[in-house]
C-alpha positions in Angstrom: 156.3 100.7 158.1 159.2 102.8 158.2 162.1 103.1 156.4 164.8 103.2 159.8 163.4 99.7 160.8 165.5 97.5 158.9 164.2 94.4 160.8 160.0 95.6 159.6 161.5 96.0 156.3 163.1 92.8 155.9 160.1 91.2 156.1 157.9 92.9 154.1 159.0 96.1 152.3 157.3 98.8 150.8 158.3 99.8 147.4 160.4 102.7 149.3 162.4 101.0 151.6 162.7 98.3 148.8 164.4 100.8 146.8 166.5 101.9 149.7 167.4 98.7 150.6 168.8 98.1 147.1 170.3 101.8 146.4 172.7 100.6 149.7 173.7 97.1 148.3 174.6 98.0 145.8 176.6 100.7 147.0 178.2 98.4 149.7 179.5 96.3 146.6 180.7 99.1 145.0 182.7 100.0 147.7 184.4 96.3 148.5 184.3 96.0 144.1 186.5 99.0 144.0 187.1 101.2 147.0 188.2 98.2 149.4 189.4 95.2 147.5 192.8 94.9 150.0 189.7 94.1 152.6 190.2 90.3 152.7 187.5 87.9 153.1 188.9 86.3 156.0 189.0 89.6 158.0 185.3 90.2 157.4 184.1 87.0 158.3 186.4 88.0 161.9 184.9 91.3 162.5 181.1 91.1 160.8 180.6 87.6 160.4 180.0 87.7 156.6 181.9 88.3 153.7 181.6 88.6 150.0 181.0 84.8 149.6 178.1 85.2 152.5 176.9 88.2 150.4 176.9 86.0 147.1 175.1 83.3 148.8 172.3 85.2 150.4 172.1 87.3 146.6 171.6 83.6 144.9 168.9 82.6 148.1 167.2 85.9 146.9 166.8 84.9 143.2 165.9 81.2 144.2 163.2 82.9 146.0 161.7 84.6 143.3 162.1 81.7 140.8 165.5 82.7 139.3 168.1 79.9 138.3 171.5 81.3 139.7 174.6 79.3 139.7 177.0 79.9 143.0 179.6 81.0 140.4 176.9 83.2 138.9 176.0 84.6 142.0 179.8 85.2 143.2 180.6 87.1 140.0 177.5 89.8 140.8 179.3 90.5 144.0 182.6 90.0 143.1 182.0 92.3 139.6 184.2 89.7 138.1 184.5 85.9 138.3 185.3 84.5 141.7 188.8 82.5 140.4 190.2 85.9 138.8 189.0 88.0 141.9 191.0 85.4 143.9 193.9 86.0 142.0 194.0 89.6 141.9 193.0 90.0 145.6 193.2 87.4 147.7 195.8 87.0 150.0 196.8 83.4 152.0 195.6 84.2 155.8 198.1 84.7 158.3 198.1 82.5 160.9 197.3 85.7 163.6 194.0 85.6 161.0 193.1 82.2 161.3 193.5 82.1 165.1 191.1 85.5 165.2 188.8 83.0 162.5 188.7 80.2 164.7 188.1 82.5 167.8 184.9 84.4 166.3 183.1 80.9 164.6 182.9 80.3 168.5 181.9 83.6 169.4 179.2 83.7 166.2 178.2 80.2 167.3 
């Protein structure tokens, strides 16, 4: 298996592309934790689909895979590098209603 086929790797990773895999998440939270906090949620979820919440959800489906007990507010707070309620505070912004209409428009393209 090689390392540039994420969709191979996904399913069954050598201890390489394992570590690859992980040396990237963690720098993609890294970079909305600190480089891109004025990124909203809501404009991710536009443009990529996901967001941080998604990101949380699939990193608590990960440890409920392997056995581990991880609460949703558990989970959030890895991504978020802080708890969810404070990040919210901090960061979030109310969306726009231009945001919501481009929301509404991708769920039916994503669908």
């Amino acid at each position: 298996m090689s390392p540039t086929d994420p969709t191979a790797a996904a399913s069954a990773p050598d201890a390489a592309t394992d570590a690859l895999q992980a040396a990237a998440f963690r720098r993609l939270l890294a970079h909305l934790m600190h480089e891109r906090r004025d990124v909203q949620n809501i404009d991710l979820m536009i443009l990529a689909g996901f967001c941080r919440n998604c990101l949380a959800d699939w990193y608590r489906d990960a440890a409920a895979e392997r056995g581990i007990a991880l609460s949703k507010d558990q989970a959030r707070e890895a991504i978020y590098g802080m708890p969810f309620g404070e990040w919210k505070a901090k960061y979030q912004q109310d969306a726009t209603p231009e945001q919501l209409a481009a929301f509404e428009a991708a769920q039916k393209r994503h669908s």
